[in-house]
C-alpha positions as CSV (number, residue, x, y, z in Angstrom):
1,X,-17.8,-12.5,-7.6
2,X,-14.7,-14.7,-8.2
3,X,-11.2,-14.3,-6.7
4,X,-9.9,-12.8,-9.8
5,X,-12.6,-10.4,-9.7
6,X,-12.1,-9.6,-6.3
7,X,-8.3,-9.2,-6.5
8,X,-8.6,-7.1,-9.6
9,X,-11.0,-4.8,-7.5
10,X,-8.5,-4.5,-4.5
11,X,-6.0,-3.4,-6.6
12,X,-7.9,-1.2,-8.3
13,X,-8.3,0.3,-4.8
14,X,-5.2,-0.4,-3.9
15,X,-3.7,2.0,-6.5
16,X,-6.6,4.8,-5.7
17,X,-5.3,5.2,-2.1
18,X,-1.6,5.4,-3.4
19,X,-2.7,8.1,-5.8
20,X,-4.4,10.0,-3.0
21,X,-1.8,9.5,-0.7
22,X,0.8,10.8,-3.4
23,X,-1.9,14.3,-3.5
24,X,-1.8,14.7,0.0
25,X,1.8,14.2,0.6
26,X,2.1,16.9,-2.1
27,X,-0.3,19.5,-1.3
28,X,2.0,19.9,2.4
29,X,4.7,21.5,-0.3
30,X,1.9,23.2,-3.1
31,X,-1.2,24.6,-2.8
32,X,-4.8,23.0,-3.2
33,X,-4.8,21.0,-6.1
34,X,-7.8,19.2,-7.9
35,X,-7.4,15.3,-8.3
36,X,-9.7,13.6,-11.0
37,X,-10.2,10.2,-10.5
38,X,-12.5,7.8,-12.5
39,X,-15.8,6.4,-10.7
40,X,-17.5,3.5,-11.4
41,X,-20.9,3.9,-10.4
42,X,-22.7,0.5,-10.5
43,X,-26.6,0.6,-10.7
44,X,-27.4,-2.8,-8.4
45,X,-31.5,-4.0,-7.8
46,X,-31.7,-5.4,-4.4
């Protein structure tokens, strides 16, 4: 994996966590809400 690939992948997460952070901030003021977020699910053969 090259640095651009990693950096791309940080802020990838980067941006997940803010999200999440933003839904738990505002579920102290509303009730339960359902976030979707995207998943990439990589299929990897050791």
């Amino acid at each position: 994996m090259t640095n651009t690939e990693k950096i791309a992948n940080a802020k990838k997460r980067i941006h997940e966590l803010e999200r999440l952070i933003k839904c738990w901030n505002d579920s102290d003021h509303d009730e339960a809400k359902v976030v979707n977020f995207t998943m990439n699910i990589e299929n990897k053969v050791a």
